[in-house]
C-alpha positions in Angstrom: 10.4 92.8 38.2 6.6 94.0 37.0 5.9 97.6 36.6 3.0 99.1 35.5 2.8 102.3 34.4 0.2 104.7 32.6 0.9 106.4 30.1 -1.3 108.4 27.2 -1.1 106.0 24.2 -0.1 108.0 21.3 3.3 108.4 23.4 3.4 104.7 23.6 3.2 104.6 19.8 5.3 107.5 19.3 8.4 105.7 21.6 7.3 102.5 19.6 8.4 104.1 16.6 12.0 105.6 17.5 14.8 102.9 16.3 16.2 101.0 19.2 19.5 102.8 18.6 18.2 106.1 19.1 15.9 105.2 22.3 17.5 106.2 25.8 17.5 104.1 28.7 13.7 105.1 29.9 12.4 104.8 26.4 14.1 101.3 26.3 12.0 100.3 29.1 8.9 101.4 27.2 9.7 100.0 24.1 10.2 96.6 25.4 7.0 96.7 27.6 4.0 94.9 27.1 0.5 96.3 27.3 -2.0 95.3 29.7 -4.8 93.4 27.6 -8.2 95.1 28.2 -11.5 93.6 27.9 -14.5 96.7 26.2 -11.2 99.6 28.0 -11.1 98.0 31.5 -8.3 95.8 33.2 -8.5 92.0 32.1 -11.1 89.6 34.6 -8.2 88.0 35.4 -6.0 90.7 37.1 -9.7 91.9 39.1 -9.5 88.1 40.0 -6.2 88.4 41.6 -7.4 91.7 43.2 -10.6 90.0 44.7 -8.3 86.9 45.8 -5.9 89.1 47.5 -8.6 91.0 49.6 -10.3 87.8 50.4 -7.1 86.5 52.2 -6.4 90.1 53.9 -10.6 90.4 54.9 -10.3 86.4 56.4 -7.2 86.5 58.2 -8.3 87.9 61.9 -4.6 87.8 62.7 -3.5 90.2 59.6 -2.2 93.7 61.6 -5.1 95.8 62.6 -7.5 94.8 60.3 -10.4 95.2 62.8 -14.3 93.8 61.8 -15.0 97.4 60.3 -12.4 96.6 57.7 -12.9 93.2 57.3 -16.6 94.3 56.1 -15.4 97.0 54.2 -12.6 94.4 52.1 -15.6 91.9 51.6 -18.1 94.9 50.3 -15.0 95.9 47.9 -15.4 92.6 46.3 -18.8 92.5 46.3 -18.6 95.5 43.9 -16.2 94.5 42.2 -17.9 91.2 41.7 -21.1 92.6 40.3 -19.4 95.4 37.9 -17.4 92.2 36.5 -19.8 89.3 36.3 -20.9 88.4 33.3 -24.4 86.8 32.2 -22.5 83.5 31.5 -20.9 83.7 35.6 -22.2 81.9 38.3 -23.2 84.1 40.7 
């Protein structure tokens, strides 16, 4: 399973340091964690890919719950922003 969690990051490097040994269970589970990858302190282009992806499906599926026209239009605006706070000069628009 894939958790993430968000913590400050001199308690990161503070559990970091504590000997294996010495960690208890919860620490364990920081300790052998991995730290999201950041691009200039925001999440990696390709986990916002996977975000804009998912919404994609969720805003073209008519058949998905209640997602009515209103929300459909709201999912597609939510990638629109997130498109343009992400693109890039080099990224086809």
């Amino acid at each position: 399973m894939k958790i993430v969690i968000d913590i400050p990051e001199d308690y990161y490097k503070a559990i970091k340091e504590i000997p294996v040994e010495q960690s208890t269970a919860d620490m364990m589970i920081i300790h052998n964690g991995t730290p999201l990858k950041k691009l200039d302190g925001m999440i990696e282009k390709d986990v916002l890919c996977k975000i804009v992806a998912e919404i994609k499906r969720f805003a073209e599926n008519p058949n998905f719950g209640d997602l009515s026209l209103g929300a459909s239009c709201g999912a597609m605006k939510a990638i629109e922003i997130i498109n343009k706070h992400t693109a890039s000069e080099s990224d086809p628009e």
